[in-house]
C-alpha positions as a printed NumPy array, in Angstrom:
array([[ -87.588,  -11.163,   38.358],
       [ -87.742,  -14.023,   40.687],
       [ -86.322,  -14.167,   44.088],
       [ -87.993,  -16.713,   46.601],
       [ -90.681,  -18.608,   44.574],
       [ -92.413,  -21.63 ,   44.858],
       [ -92.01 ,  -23.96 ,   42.828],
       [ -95.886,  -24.097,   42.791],
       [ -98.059,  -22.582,   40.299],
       [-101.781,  -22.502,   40.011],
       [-102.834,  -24.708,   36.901],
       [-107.111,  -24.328,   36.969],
       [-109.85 ,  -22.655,   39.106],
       [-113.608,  -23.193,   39.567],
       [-116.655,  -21.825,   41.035],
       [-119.963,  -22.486,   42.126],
       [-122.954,  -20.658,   41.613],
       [-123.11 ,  -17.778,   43.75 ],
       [-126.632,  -16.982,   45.969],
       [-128.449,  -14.958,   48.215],
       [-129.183,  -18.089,   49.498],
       [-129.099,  -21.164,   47.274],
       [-130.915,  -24.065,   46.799],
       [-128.186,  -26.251,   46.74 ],
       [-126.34 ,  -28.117,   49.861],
       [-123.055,  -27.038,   50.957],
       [-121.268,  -30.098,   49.51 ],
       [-123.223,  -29.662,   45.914],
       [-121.82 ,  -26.55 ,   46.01 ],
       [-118.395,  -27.614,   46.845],
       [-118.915,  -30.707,   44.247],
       [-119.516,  -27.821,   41.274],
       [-116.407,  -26.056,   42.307],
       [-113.974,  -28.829,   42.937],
       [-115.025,  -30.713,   39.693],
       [-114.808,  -27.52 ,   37.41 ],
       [-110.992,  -26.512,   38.957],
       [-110.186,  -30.244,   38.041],
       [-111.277,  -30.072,   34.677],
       [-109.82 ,  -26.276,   34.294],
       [-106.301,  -27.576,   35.084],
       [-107.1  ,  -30.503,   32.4  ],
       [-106.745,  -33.298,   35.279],
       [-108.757,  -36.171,   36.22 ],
       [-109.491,  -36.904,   39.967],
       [-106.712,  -39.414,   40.136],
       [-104.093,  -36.958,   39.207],
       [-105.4  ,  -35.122,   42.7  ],
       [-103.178,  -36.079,   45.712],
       [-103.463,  -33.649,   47.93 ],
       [-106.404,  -31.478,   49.203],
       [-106.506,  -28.28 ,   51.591],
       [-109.233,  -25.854,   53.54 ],
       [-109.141,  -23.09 ,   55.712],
       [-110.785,  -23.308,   58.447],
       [-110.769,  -27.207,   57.976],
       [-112.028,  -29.667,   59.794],
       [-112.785,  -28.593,   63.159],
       [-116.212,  -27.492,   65.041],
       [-116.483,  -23.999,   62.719],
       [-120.34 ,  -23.738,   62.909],
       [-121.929,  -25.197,   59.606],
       [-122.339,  -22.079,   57.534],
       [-118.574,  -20.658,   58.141],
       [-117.296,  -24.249,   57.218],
       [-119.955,  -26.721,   56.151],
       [-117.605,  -28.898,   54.171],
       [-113.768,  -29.447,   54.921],
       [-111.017,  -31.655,   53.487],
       [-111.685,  -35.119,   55.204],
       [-115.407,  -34.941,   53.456],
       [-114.524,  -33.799,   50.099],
       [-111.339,  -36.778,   49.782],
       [-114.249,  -38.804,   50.734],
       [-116.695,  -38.092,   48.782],
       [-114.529,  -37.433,   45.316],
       [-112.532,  -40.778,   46.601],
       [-109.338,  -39.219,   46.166],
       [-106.043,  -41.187,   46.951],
       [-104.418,  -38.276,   48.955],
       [-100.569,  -38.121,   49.869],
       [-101.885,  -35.45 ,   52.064],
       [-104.642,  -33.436,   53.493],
       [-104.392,  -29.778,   55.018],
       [-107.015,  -27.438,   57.177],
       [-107.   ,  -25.266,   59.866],
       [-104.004,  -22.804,   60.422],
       [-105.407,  -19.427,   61.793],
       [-102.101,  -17.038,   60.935],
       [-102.835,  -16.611,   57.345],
       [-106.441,  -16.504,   57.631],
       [-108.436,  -17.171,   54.394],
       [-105.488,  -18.144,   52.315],
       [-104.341,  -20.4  ,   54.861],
       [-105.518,  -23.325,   52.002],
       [-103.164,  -22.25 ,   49.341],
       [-100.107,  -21.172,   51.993],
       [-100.589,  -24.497,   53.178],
       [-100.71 ,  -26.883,   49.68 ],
       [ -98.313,  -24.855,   48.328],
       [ -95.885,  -25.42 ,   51.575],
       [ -96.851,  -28.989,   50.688],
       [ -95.866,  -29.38 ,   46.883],
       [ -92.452,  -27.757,   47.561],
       [ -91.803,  -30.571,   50.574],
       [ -91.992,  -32.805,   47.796],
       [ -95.385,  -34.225,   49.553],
       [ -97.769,  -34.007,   46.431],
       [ -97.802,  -33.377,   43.252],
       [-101.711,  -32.078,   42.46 ],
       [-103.595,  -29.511,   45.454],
       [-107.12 ,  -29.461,   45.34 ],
       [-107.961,  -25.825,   47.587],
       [-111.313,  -24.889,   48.392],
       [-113.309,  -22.386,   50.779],
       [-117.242,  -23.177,   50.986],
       [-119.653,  -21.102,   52.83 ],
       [-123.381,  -20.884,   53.232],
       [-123.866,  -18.028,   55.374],
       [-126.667,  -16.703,   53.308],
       [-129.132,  -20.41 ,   53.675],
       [-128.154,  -20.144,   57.477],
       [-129.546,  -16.65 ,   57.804],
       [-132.286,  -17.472,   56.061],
       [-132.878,  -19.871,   59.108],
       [-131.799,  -17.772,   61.703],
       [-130.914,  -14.54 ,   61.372],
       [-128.453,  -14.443,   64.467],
       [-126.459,  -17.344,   63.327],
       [-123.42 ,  -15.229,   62.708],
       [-123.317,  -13.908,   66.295],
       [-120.513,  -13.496,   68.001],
       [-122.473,  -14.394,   71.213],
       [-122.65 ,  -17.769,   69.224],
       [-119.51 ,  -18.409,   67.859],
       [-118.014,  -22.028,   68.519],
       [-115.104,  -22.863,   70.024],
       [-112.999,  -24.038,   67.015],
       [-113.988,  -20.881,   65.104],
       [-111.4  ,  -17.641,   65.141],
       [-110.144,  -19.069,   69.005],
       [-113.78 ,  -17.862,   70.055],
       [-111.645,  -17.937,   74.143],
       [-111.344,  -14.159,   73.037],
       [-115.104,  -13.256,   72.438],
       [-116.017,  -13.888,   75.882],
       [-114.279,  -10.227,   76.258],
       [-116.629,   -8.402,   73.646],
       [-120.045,   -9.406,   74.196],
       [-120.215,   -7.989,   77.34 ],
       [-119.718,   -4.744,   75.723],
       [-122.274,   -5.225,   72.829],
       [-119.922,   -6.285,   70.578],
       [-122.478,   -8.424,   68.766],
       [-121.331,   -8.065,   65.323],
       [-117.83 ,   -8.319,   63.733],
       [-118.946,   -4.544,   62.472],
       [-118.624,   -2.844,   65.806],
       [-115.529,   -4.597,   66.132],
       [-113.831,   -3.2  ,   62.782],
       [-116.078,    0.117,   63.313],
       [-113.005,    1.088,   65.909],
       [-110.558,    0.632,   63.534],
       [-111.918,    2.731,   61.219],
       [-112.65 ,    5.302,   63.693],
       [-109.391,    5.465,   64.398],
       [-107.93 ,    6.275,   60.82 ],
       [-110.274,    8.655,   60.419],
       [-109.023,   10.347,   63.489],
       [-105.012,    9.762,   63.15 ],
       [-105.16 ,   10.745,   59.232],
       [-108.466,   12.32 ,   58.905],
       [-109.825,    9.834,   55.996],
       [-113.643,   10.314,   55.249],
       [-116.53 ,    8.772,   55.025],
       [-116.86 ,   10.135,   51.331],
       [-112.997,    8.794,   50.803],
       [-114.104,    5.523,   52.296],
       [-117.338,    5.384,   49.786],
       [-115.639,    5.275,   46.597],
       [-114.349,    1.993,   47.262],
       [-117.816,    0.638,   47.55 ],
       [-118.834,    2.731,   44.469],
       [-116.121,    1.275,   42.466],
       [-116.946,   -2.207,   43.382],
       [-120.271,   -1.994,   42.378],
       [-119.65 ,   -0.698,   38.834],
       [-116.743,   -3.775,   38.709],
       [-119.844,   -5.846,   39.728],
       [-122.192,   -4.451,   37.411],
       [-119.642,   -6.524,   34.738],
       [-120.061,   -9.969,   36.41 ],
       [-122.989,  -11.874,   36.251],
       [-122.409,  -13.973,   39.218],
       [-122.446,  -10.962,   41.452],
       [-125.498,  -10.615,   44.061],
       [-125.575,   -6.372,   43.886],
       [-125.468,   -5.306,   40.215],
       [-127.717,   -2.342,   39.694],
       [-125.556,    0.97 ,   39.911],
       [-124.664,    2.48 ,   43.173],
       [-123.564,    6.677,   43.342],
       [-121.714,    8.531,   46.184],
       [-124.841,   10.104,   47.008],
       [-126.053,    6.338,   47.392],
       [-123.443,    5.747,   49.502],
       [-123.793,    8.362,   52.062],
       [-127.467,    8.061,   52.312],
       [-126.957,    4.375,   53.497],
       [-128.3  ,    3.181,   56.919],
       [-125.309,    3.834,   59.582],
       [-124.569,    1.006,   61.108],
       [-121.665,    0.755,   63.747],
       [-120.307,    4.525,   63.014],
       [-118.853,    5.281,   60.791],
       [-119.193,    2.722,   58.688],
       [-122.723,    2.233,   56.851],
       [-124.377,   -0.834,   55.745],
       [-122.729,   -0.597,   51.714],
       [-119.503,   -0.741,   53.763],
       [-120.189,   -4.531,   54.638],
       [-119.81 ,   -7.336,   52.733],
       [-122.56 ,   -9.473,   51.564],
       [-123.605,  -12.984,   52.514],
       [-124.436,  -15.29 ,   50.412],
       [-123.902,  -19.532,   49.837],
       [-120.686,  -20.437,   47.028],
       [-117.774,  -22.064,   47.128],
       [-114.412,  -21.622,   45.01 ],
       [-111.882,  -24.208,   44.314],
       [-108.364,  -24.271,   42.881],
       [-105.782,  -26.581,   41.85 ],
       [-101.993,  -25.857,   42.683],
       [ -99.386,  -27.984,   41.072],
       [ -96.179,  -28.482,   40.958],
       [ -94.012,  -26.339,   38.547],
       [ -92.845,  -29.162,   36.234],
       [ -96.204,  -31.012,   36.143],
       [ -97.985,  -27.242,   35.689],
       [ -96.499,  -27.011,   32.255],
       [ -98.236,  -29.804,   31.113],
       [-101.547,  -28.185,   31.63 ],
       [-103.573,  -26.275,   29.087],
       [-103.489,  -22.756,   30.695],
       [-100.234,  -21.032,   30.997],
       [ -98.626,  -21.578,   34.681],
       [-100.062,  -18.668,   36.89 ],
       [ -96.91 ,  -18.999,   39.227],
       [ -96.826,  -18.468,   42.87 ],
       [ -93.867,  -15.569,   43.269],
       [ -93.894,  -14.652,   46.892],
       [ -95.928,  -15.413,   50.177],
       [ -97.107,  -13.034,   52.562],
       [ -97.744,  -14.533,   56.059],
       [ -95.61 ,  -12.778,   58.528],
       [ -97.364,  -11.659,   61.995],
       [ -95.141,   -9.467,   64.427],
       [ -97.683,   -8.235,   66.35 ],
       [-100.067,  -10.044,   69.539],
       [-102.372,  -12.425,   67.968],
       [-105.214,  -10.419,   69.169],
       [-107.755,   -8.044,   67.316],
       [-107.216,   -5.782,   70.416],
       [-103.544,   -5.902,   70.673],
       [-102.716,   -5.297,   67.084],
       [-102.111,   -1.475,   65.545],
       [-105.426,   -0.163,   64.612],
       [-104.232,    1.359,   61.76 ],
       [-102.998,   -1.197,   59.942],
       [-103.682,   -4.842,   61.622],
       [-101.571,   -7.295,   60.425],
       [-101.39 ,   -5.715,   56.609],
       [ -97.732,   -4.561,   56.568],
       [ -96.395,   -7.437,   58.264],
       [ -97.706,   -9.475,   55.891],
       [ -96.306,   -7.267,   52.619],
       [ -92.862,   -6.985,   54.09 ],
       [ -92.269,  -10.617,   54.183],
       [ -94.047,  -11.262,   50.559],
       [ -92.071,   -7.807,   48.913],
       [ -89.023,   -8.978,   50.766],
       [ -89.237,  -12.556,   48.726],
       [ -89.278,  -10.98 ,   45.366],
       [ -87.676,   -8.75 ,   42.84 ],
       [ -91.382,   -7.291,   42.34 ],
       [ -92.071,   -4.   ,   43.819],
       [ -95.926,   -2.447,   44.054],
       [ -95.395,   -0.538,   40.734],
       [ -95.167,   -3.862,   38.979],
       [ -98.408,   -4.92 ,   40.244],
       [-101.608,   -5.105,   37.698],
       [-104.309,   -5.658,   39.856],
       [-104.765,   -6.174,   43.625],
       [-107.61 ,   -8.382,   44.628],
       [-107.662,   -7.523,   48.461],
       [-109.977,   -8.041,   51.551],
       [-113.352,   -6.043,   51.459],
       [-114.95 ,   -8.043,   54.536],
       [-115.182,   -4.214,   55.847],
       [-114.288,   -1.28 ,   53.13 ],
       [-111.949,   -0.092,   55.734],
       [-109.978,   -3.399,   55.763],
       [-109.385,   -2.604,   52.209],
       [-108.126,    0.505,   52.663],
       [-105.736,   -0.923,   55.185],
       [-104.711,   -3.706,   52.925],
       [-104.032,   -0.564,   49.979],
       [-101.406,    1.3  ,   52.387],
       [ -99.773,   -1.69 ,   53.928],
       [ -99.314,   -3.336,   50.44 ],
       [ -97.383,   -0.224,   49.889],
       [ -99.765,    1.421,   46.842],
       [-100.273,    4.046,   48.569],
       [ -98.729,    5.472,   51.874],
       [ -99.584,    4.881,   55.415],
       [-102.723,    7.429,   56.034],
       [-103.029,    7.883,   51.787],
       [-105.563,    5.527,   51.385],
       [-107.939,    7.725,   51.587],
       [-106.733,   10.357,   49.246],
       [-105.625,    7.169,   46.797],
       [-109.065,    5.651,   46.553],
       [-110.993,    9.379,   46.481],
       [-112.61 ,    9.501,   43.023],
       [-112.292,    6.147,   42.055],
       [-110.071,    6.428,   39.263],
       [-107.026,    4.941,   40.413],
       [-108.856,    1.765,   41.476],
       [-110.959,    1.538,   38.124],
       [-111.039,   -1.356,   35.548],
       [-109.017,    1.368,   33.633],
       [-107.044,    2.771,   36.739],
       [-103.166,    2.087,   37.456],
       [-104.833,   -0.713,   40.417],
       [-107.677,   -1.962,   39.508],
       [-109.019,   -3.065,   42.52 ],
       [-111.661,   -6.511,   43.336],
       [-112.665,   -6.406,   39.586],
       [-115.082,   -8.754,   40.568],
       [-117.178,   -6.366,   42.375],
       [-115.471,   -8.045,   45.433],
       [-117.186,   -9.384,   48.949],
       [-118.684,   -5.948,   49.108],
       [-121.096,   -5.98 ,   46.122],
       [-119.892,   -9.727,   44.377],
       [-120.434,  -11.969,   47.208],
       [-118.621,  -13.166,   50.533],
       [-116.724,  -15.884,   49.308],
       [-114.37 ,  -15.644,   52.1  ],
       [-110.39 ,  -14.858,   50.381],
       [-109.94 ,  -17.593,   48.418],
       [-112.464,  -15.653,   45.531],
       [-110.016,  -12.944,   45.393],
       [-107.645,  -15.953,   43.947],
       [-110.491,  -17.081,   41.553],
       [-110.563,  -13.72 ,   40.591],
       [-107.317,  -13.248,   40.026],
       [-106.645,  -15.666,   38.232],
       [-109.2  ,  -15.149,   35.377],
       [-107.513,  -11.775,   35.249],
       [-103.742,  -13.259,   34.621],
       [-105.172,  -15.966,   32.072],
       [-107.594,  -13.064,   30.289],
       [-110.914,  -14.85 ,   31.103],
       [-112.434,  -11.986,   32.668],
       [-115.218,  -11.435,   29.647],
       [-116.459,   -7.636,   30.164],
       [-114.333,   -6.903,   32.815],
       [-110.988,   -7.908,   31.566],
       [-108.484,   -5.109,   32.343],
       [-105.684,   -4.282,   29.652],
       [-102.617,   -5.064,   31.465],
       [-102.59 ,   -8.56 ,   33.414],
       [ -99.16 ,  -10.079,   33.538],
       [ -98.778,   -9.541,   37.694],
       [-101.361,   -9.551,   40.482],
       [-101.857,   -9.147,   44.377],
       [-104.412,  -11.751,   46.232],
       [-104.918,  -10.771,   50.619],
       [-107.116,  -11.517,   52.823],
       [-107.838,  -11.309,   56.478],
       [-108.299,   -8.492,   58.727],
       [-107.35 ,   -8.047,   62.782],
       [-104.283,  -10.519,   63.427],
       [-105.128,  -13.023,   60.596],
       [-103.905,  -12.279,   56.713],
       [-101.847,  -13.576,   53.946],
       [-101.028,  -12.332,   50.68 ],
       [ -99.873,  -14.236,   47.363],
       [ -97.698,  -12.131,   44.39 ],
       [ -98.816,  -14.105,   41.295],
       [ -97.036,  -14.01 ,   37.853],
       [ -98.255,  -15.651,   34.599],
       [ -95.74 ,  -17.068,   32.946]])
């Protein structure tokens, strides 16, 4: 059921610890992860030849991007055929759009992807690190802030509070509809024990929550906290050789038809069904096929976005589709961030919804492996930046 793959398949993953803050230095962290993916995919650092970030390189503030791609080559002394970062359009999975763009150009063999972030140590230090007042001007083309702050848009929250504001007023969603996907999370997190939130969480929870940019409440953020995650793409020939079976890269998602602007864009839907007509429109796949969606939960709205414009659910369903939390269950039709997600796991920033994933393909999930795993859906992003990956085990 193939149409436009790559011929690029992901052969091992790894993961740091994950903390609320750690101990450790961004580039331990990043060490733990890289070394583990290498080992996963049953390659030595010489086999590595290529290695990619998202945001990169570039002035990001140190606890969005404390490590990119120049210092890690460095520091593992890798012999690289080529190096990848930055590249706003697909957001957080910009890394694995990128080295997979790569290995089909014939440019390298063996992708070393990774996404580090120690918001949580940074807080720790300063509570108003993450500011927009104080963003940089390499991070998210910051020209656009300027335009906020005025306004007292101090916190990516009021920003996305808007959006959700909006659905709830175009298709009358809920703030109980929204809760559930929070509530489901943390059960899915309750089953990892590498998420920061595990003790149960109820509706009632939910709605008694501090308000904090209406209407969304503080369990409808995400939580910081200092990890990184690492994966190795390879090339389809040299995947086989590898000791997992080939988690194949179907279809990319990466299309944006709208103003790259978070003011600009629908606000029903950012950039979400842009991105799932190009990826459905490169495969024989449809939704139905799909095991498990690991989707952006930087915001629970986002997530609700990313379920309608994926096409589970109709534009304006979400709500009704998430409403009990059955559907998105471990045992559901979509289980959904079986991880427990950004919103109760951790913020590791898109590329652990790949990590995540994957264990799920490969069976590796320990208590929360769901029963059928042979397809799965990884976005991220939110506003005018996301990207989406359809992966297939083979």
């Amino acid at each position: 059921m193939t149409g436009g793959a790559f011929p690029v398949a992901i052969t091992g993953i790894g993961q740091s610890e994950i903390a609320r803050p750690s101990d450790k230095s961004g580039m331990d962290l990043t060490l733990d992860a890289a070394l583990e993916a290498i080992a996963d995919a049953g390659l030595a650092r010489a086999d590595i030849d290529g290695v990619a970030c998202w945001p990169g390189d570039n002035d990001n503030g140190a606890s969005f991007s404390p490590v990119g791609p120049l210092a890690l080559k460095s520091v593992l002394g890798l012999d690289t055929n080529w190096i990848g970062g930055g590249y706003e359009g697909p957001g957080p999975l910009a890394g694995v759009i990128n080295g997979a763009m790569a290995i089909a150009a014939g440019l390298c063999r063996h992708v070393l992807v990774f996404r580090t972030i120690t918001e949580s140590s940074a807080r720790r230090r300063d509570r108003n690190v993450a500011s927009l007042a104080r963003k940089t001007v390499g991070r998210d083309n910051s020209f656009f802030w300027q335009w906020y702050t005025p306004f007292n848009v101090r916190s990516a929250v009021n920003l996305i509070a808007n959006y959700a504001q909006r659905h709830f007023h175009e298709y009358g969603t809920t703030s109980e509809q929204l809760g559930w996907i929070p509530v489901t999370l943390r059960a899915n997190a309750a089953r990892n024990p590498k998420a920061i939130y595990r003790e149960p969480m109820t509706i009632e929870d939910y709605l008694a929550s501090r308000m904090i940019s209406t209407p969304l409440r503080m369990l409808d953020c995400d939580v910081h906290c200092d990890a990184s995650t690492a994966i190795v793409l390879s090339r389809s020939d040299a995947a086989r050789d590898g000791p997992h079976p080939p988690i194949r890269i179907e279809a990319i998602g990466s299309a944006l038809h709208q103003p790259w602007s978070w003011d600009q864009i629908s606000f029903t839907e950012m950039v979400t069904a842009d991105v799932a007509r190009m990826m459905w429109s490169r495969t024989d796949y449809k939704p139905g096929d799909v095991d498990t969606a690991q989707v952006y939960d930087g915001f629970s709205i986002l997530t609700l976005m990313w379920l309608e414009g994926l096409g589970f659910c109709g534009k304006g369903e979400g709500g009704a589709f998430v409403e009990g939390g059955k559907r998105i269950a471990l045992d559901g039709t979509l289980p959904l961030n079986t991880n427990g997600g950004q919103l109760s796991g951790g913020r590791t920033h898109g590329l652990g919804y790949v990590h995540e994933a994957c264990l799920q393909l490969w069976g590796r999930a320990g208590e929360r492996q769901i029963r059928k795993h042979d397809v799965a859906v990884a976005a991220a992003g939110g506003g005018p930046l996301g990207g989406s990956l359809l992966l297939v085990r083979d």
